[in-house]
C-alpha positions as CSV (number, residue, x, y, z in Angstrom):
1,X,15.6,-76.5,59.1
2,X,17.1,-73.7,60.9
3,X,15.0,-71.5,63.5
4,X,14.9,-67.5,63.6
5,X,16.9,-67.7,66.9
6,X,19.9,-69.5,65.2
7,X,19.7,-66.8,62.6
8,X,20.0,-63.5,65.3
9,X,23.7,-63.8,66.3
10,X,24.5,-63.5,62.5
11,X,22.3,-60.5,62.0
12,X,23.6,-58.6,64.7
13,X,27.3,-59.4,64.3
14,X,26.3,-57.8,60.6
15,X,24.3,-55.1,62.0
16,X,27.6,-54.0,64.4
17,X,30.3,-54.4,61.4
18,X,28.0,-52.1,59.2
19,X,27.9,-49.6,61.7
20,X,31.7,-49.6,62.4
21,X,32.4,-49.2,59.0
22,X,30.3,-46.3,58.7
23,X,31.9,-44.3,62.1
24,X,35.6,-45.3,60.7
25,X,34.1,-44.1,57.0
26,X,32.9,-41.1,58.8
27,X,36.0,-40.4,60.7
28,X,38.7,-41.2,57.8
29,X,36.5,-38.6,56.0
30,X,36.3,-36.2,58.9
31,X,40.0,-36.9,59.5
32,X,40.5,-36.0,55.6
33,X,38.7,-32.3,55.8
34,X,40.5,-32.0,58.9
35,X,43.9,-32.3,57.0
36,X,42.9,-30.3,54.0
37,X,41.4,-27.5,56.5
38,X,44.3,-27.0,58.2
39,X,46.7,-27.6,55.0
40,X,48.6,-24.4,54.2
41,X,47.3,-25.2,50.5
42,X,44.4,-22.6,50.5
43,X,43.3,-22.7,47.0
44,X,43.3,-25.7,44.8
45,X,42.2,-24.6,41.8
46,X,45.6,-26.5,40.2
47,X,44.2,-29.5,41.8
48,X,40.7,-28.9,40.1
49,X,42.6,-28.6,36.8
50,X,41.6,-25.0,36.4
51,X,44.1,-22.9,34.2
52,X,46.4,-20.1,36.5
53,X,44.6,-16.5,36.6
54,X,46.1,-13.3,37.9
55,X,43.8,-11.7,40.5
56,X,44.5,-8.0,41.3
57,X,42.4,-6.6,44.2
58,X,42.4,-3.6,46.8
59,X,43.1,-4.1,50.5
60,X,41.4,-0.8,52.1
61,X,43.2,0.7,55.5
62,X,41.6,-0.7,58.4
63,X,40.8,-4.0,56.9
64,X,40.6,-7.0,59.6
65,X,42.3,-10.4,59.0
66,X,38.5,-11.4,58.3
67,X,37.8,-9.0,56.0
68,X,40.7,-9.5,54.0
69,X,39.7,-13.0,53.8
70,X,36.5,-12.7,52.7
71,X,37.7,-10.6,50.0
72,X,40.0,-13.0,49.2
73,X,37.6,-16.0,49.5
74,X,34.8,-13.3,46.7
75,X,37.8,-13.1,44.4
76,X,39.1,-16.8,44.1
77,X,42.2,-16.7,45.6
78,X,41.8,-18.8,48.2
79,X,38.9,-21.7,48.5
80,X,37.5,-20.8,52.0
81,X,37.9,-17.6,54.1
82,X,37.5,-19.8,57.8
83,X,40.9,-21.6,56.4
84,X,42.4,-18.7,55.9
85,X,41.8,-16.8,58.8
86,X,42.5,-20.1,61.2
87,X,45.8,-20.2,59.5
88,X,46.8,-16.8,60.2
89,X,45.9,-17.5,64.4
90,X,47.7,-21.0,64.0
91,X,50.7,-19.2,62.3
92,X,50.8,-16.1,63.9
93,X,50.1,-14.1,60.6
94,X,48.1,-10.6,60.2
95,X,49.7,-8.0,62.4
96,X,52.1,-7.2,59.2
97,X,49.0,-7.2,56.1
98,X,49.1,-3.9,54.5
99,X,46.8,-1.8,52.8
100,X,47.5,-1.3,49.0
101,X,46.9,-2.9,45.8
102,X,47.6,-6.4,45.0
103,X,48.5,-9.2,42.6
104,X,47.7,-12.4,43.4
105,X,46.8,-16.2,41.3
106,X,45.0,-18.9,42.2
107,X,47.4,-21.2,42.8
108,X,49.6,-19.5,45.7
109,X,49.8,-21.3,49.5
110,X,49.0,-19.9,52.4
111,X,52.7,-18.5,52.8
112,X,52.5,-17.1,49.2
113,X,49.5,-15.3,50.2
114,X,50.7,-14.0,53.6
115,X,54.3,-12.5,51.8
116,X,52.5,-10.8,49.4
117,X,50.3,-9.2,51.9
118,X,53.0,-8.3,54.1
119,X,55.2,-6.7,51.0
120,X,52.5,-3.4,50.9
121,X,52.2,-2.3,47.4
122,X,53.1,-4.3,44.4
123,X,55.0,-1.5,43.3
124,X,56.4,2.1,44.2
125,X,54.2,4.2,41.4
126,X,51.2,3.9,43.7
127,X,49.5,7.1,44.7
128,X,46.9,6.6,47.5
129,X,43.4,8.9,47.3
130,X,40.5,8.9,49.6
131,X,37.4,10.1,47.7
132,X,35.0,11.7,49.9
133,X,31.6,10.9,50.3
134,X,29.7,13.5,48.6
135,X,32.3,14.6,47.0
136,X,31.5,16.8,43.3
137,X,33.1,15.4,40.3
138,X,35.5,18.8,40.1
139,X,36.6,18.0,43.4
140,X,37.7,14.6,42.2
141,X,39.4,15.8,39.2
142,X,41.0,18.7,40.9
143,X,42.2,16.4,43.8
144,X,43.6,13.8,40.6
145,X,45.2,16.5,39.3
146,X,47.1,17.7,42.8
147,X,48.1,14.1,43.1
148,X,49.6,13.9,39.8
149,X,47.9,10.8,38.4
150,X,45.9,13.0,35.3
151,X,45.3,16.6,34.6
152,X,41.8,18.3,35.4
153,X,40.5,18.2,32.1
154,X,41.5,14.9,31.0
155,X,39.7,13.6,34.1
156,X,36.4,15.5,33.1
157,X,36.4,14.4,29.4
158,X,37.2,10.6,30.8
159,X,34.0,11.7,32.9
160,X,31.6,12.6,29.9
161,X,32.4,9.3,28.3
162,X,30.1,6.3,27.7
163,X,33.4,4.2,26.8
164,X,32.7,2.1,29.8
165,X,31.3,-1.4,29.7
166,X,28.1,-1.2,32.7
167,X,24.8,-1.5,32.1
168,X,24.4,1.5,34.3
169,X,26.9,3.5,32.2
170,X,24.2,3.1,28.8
171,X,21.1,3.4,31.1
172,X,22.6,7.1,32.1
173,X,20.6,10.4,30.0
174,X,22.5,12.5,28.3
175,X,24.0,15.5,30.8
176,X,26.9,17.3,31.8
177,X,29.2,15.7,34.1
178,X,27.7,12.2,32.5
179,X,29.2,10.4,35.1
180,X,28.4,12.6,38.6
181,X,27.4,10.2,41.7
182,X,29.1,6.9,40.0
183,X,32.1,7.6,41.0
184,X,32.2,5.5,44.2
185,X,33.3,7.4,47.2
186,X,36.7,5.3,48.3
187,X,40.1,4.9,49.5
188,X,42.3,3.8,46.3
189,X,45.8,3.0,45.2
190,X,46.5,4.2,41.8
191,X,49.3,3.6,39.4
192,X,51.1,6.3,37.9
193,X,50.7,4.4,34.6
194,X,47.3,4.4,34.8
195,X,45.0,7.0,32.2
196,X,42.1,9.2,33.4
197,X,40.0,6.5,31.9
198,X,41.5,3.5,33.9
199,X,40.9,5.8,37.0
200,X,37.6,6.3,36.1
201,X,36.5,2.8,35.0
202,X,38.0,1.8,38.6
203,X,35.5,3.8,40.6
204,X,32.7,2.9,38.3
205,X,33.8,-0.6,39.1
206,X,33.6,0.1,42.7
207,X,30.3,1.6,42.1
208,X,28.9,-1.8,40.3
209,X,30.3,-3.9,43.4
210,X,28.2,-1.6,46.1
211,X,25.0,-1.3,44.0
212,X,24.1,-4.9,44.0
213,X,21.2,-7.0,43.6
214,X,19.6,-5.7,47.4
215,X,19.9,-2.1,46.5
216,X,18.9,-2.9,42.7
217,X,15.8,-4.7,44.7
218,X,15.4,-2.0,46.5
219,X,15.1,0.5,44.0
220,X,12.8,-1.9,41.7
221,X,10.4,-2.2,45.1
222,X,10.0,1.8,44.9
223,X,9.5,2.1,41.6
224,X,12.7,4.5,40.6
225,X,15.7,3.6,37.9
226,X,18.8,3.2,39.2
227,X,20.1,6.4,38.0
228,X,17.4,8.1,40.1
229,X,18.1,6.6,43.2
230,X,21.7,7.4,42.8
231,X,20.3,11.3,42.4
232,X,18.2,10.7,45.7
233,X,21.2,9.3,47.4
234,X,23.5,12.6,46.1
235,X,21.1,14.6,47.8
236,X,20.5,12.6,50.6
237,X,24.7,12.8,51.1
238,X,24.9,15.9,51.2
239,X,21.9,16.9,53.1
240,X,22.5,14.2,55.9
241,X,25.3,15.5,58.3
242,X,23.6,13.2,61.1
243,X,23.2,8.8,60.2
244,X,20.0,8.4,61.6
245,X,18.9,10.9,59.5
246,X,19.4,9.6,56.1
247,X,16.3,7.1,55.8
248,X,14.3,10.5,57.2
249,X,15.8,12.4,54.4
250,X,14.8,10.2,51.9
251,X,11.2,9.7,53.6
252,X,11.0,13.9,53.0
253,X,12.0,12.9,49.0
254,X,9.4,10.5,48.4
255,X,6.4,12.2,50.1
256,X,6.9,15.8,48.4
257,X,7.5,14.1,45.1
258,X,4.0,12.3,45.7
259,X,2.6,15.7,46.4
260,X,3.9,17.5,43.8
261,X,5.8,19.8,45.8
262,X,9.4,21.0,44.6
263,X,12.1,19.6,46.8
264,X,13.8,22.9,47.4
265,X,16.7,21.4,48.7
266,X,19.4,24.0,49.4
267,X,22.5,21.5,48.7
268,X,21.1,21.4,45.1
269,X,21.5,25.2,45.1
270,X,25.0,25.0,45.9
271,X,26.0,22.9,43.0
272,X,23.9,24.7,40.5
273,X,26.0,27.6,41.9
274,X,29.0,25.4,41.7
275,X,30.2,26.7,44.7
276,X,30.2,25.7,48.2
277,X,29.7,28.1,50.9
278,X,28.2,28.0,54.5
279,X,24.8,30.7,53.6
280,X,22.9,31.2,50.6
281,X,20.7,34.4,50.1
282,X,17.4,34.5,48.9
283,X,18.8,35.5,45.2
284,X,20.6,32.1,44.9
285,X,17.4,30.4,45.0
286,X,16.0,31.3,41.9
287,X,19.0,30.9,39.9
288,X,18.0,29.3,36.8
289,X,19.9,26.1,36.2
290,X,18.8,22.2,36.1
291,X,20.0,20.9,39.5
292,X,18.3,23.4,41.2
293,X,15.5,21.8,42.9
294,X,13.8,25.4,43.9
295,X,13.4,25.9,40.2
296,X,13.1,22.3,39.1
297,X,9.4,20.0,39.4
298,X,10.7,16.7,40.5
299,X,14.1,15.5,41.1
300,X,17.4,17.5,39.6
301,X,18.3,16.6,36.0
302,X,21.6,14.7,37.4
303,X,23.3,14.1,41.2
304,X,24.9,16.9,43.2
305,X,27.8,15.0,44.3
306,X,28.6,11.3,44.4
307,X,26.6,9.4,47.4
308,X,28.0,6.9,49.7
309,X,26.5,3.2,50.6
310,X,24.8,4.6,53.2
311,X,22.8,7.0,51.1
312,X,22.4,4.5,48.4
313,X,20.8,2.3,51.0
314,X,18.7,5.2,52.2
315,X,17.7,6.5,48.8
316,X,15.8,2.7,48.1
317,X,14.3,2.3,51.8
318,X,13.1,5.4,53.2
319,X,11.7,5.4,56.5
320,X,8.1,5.2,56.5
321,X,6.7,8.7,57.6
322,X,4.4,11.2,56.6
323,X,7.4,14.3,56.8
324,X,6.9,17.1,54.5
325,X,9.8,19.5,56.2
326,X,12.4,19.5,58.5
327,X,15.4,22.3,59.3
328,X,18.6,21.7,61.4
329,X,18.0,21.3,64.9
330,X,21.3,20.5,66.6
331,X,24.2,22.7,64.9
332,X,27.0,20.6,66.5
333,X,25.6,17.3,65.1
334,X,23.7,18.2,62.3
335,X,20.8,16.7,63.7
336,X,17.7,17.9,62.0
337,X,13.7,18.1,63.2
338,X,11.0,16.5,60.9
339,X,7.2,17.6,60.5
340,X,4.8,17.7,57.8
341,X,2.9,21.1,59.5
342,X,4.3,24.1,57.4
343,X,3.8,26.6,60.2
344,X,5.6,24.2,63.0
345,X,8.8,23.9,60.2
346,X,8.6,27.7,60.2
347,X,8.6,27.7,64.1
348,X,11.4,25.1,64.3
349,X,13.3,27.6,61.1
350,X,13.5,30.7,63.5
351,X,14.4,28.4,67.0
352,X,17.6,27.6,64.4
353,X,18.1,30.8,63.3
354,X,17.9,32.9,67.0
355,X,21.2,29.7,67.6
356,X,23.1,31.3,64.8
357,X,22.5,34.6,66.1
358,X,23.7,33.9,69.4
């Protein structure tokens, strides 16, 4: 009969082959996600046996190398956005990417990737347009219309249609200018080929990507709809000439609607005008239309204009304050002064006023 000290040798020479095999396992493997890291194949969806799907997307001016890989990364056209961007320092690649419009598939290499990003445009019937933040829906139309993509009116009648397939789109009341503050502020290439309604269904695309689950959350956390929150943000946008601002803004929105005060913003004024100018007289404030908020209870029947992230952000996470009033303080940046004492807002009203008259 054998002892236990005849039996050790033969446990530990099993003990030390088990644990090479697992560090040569773990380095063939390591080795193996090394190779397909730094392969030039960045997507293998052909591998996977997935079928080959056309991908068009937007690359905005000013995106980095890593922000055109994340976008890449969101839409599937490559597997992992770290790759891509390692590539591009190994390789020398990403001085040359271009903003525009592209066409890509899931099965393209790194260099198919790179070629088309270098090309520019996928074709010469693109028409760049930067959309404003705040900007009114007749501003858009009438800035289509200069550009030569679609006339005025076709714009606005693509506007007042529910033809769009968003759950957003259906949840909207009936109004005028159906579509106001959807139509997501943005730089975007447009194809001469492309109806008032394509143009349209793209910025309400754009729109669906921004308003996602966290602002959603956000707006479900204060107890508005999402089409109300888009009106807070519209006024928020074009009250809000300073960032810091904005959450202030909307602080001012929350605690007068709690109160029952109007909002008596004078942005709202303007578009119930429908015209923008740098004063309003005391006449303009009782003019008698829906957006109004001097003649309104509560918020305006629609937006005044079509609200930035920013203000969407703002519009579902107002800063926490007890602010009833405020009035411009700095005229160069817009900067405004907050209080919930009527008579101190009054104070701070004719410190502003004795700067204009200077």
């Amino acid at each position: 009969m054998k002892n236990n000290d005849e039996k050790k040798p033969k446990t530990g020479l099993i003990i030390l082959i088990c644990t090479l095999a697992v560090i040569l396992g773990g380095a063939a493997f390591g080795y193996s996600k090394y190779k397909q890291f730094t392969s030039h194949e960045v997507n293998r969806a052909q591998r996977r046996g997935e079928p080959q799907t056309d991908i068009t997307l937007t690359v905005e001016d000013g995106s980095s190398v890593r922000d055109i890989a994340a976008l890449l990364e969101e839409k599937g056209v490559i597997d992992n956005s770290l790759q891509f961007v390692y590539l591009c320092k190994k390789e020398g690649e990403g001085a040359n990417f271009q903003p525009g419009e592209y066409v890509f598939n899931n099965y393209m290499s790194f260099e198919d990737v790179c070629d088309v990003l270098e090309s520019g445009r996928v074709d010469d019937n693109q028409i760049k347009v930067t959309i404003k933040e705040g900007a009114w829906i007749t501003e858009i139309a009438s800035q289509l219309e200069q550009a030569g993509l679609c006339s005025s009116d076709e714009f606005m009648e693509a506007c007042n249609s529910r033809d769009y397939d968003y759950d957003f789109v259906a949840a909207i009341p009936d109004r005028e200018n159906l579509l106001e503050g959807y139509l997501f502020p943005d730089t975007y290439y447009f194809s001469t080929d492309m109806t008032a309604h394509d143009i349209v269904d793209r910025m309400l695309s754009r729109f669906d990507e921004i308003f996602d689950v966290s602002l959603k959350g956000g707006a479900q956390l204060n107890n508005i709809t999402v089409d109300e929150a888009v009106i807070m943000a519209s006024l928020i946008e074009s009250e809000a000439r300073y960032p810091d601002d904005r959450s202030k803004i909307s602080s001012v929105i929350y605690n007068r609607l709690d109160e029952g005060m109007r909002l008596q913003m004078d942005a709202s004024v303007l578009y119930a005008l429908g015209e923008k100018r740098e004063r309003l007289l005391y006449e303009d404030l009782d003019v008698e239309e829906e957006h109004n908020t001097y003649y309104v209870d509560g918020l305006p029947i629609g937006p005044i204009g079509n609200p930035g992230k920013a203000c969407l952000e703002a519009a579902v996470a107002p800063a926490e304050s007890n602010y009833l009033y405020y009035v411009v303080e700095n005229q160069e940046t817009g900067e405004h002064y907050f209080t919930n004492d009527y008579n101190d807002f009054i104070n701070a009203s004719n410190r502003y006023k004795q700067t204009l008259d200077q």
